[in-house]
C-alpha positions in Angstrom: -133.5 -87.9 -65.1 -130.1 -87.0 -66.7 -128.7 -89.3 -69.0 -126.3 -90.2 -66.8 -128.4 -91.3 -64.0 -130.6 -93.4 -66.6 -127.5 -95.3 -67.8 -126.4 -95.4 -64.3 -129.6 -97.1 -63.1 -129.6 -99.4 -66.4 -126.1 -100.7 -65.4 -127.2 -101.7 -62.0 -130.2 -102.7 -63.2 -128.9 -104.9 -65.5 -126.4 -106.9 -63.3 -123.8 -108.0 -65.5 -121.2 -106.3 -67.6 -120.0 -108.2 -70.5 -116.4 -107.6 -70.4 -115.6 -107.8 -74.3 -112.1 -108.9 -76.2 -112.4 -110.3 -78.9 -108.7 -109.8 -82.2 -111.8 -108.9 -84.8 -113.9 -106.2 -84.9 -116.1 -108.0 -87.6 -117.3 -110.6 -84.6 -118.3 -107.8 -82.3 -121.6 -106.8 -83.7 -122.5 -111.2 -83.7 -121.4 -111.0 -80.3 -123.3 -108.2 -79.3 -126.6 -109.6 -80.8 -125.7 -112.7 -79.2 -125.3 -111.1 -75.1 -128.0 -108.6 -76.0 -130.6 -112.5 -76.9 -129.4 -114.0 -73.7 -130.1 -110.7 -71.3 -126.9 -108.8 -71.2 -127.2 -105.1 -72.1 -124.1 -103.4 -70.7 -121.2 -104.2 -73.0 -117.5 -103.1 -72.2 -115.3 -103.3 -75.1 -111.3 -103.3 -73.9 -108.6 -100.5 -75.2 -106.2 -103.3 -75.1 -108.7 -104.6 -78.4 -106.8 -103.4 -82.0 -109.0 -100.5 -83.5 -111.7 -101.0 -79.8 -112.3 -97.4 -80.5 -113.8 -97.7 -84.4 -115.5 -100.6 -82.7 -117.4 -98.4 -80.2 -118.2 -96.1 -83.0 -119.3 -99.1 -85.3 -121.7 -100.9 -82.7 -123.1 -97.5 -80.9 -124.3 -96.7 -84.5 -125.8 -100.6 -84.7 -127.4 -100.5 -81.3 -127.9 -97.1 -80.7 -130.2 -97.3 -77.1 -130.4 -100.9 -77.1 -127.5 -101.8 -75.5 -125.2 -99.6 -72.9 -121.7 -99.2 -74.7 -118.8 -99.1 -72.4 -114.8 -98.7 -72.8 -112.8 -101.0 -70.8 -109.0 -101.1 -69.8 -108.9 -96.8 -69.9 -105.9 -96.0 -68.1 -106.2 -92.2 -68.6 -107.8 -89.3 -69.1 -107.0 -88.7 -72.6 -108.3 -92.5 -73.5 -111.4 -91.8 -71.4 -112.1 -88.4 -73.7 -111.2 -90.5 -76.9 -113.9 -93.3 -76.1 -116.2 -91.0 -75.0 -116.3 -89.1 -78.2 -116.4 -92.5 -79.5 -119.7 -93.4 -78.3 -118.9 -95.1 -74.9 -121.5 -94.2 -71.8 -119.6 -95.6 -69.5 -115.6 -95.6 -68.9 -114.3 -98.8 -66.6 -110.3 -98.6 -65.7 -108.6 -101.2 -63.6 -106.4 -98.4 -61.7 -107.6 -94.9 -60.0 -106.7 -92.4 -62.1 -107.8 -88.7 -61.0 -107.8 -87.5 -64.2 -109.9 -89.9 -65.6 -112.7 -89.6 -63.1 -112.4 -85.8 -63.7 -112.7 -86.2 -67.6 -116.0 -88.7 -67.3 -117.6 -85.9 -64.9 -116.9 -83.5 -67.3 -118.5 -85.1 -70.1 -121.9 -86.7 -68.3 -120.3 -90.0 -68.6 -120.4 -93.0 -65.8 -117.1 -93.6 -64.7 -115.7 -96.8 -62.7 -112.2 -96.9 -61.7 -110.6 -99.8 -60.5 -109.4 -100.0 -56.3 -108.7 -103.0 -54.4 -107.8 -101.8 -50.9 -110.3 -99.7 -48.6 -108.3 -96.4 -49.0 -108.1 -97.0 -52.7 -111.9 -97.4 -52.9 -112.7 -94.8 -50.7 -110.4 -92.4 -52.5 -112.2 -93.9 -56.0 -115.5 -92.8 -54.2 -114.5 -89.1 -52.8 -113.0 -88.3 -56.2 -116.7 -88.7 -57.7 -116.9 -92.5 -58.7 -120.2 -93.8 -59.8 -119.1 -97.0 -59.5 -115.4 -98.8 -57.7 -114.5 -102.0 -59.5 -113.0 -104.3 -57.6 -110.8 -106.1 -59.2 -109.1 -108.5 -58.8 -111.8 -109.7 -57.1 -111.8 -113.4 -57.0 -108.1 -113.6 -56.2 -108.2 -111.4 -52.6 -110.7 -113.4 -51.5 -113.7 -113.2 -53.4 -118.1 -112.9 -51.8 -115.9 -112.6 -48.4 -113.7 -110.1 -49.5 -116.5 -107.4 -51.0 -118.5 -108.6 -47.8 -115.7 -107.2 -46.0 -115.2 -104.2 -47.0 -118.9 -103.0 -47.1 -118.6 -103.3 -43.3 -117.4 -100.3 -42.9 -118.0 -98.6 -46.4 -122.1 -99.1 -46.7 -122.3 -96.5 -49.0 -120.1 -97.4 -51.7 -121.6 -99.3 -54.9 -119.1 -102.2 -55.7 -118.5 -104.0 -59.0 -116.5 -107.0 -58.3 -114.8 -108.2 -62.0 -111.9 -110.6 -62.2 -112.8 -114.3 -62.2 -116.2 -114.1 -61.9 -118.7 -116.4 -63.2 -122.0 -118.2 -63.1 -120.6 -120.4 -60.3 -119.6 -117.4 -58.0 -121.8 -114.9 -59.3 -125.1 -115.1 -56.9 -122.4 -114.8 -54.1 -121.1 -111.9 -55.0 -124.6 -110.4 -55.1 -125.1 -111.9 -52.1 -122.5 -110.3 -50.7 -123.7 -106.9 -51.6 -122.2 -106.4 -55.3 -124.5 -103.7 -56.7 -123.5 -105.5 -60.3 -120.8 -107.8 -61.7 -118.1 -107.7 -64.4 -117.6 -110.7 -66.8 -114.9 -111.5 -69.0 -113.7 -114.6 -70.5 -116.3 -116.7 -68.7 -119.2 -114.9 -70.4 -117.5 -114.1 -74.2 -115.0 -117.2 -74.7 -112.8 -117.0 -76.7 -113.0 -120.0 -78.5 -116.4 -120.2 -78.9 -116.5 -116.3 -80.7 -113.6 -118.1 -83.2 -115.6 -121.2 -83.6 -119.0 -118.9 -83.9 -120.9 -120.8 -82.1 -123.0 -117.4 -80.9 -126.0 -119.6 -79.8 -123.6 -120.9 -76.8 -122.5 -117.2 -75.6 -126.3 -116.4 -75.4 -127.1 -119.4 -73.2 -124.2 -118.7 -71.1 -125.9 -115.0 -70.7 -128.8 -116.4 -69.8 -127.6 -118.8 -67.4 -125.4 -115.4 -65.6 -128.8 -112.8 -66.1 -130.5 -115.6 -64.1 -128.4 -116.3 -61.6 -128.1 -112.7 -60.8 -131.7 -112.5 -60.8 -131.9 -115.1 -58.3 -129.5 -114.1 -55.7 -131.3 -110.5 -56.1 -134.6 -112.4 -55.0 -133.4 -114.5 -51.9 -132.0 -111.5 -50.7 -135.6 -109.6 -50.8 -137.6 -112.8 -49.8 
């Protein structure tokens, strides 16, 4: 299996993406330790971060195949080349940008461009998307709303991110999410400036599980 399917199957696999901002880079590799302790492996750091892309270089050189480095917020091609040189496997965008989709194929990388309407998504999917994040999700109408759209597009893999959290989560699962995106909910703010890590694993933990669960009712 290509890298790219592996780290395509570890994504889905793993259920949750951390969606990572955070002003220092010096809290990111605490951070990382503490989502990796609590279950979450997939890790999407932000362009809109100062200096995100020394940060992918810092903690893919920490990490290495422990935990799935992504870049988040890429609104371009040229970004998308620029974190993947950095280290990022996987390149997340909250727009559809051609280009972008064009540059991850080219490199091997997983790409997932943002969409919120069914031509968006489905032009997000012919252009060669591995994933379409939908985002955002909670606001349109959240479980319902990806329950909606799978009606008639079975064969798109969805990643619902935007107000998600432990108290929706399982829905969205339910609902046919193939993973989730977590931002704020998952890494708060306040408790990265406070360091209290111990709390960010829990709240992994608590999400993993969750995700875990809904995955299980839905087999049972």
């Amino acid at each position: 299996m290509a890298d790219k399917e592996k780290n395509l199957a570890r994504l889905i696999d793993s259920g949750v993406i951390a969606v990572v901002r955070v002003p220092d880079a010096s809290q990111l590799i605490k951070l990382a330790e503490a989502l990796e302790k609590g279950g979450v492996t997939s890790i999407e750091f932000t362009m809109t971060t100062p200096g995100a892309l020394k940060m992918i270089e810092e903690a893919a050189g920490t990490f290495r195949d422990r935990i799935l480095l992504g870049a988040g917020t890429v609104l371009d091609g040229e970004t998308a080349r620029a974190a993947i040189l950095a280290g990022a496997e996987y390149v997340v965008s909250p727009n559809l940008s051609l280009d972008l989709i064009r540059i991850c194929r080219r490199y091997g990388k997983v790409v997932i461009p943002g969409a919120l309407t069914p031509t968006e998504i489905l032009a997000a999917w012919e252009a060669g998307a591995d994933l379409v994040k939908v985002f955002p999700a909670v606001a349109v109408g959240g479980p319902k709303y990806i329950k909606s759209l799978l009606a008639p597009l079975p064969q798109v893999k969805l990643l619902p991110t935007g107000g998600v959290d432990v108290t929706n989560a399982g829905e969205f699962i339910k609902a046919g999410a193939v993973a989730i995106g977590v931002g704020g909910k998952l890494v708060d703010k306040k408790l990265v400036a406070e360091g209290r890590f111990d709390l960010i694993t829990e709240n992994a933990r608590q999400l993993v599980k969750t995700v875990v669960e809904a995955r299980e009712q839905m087999h049972s």
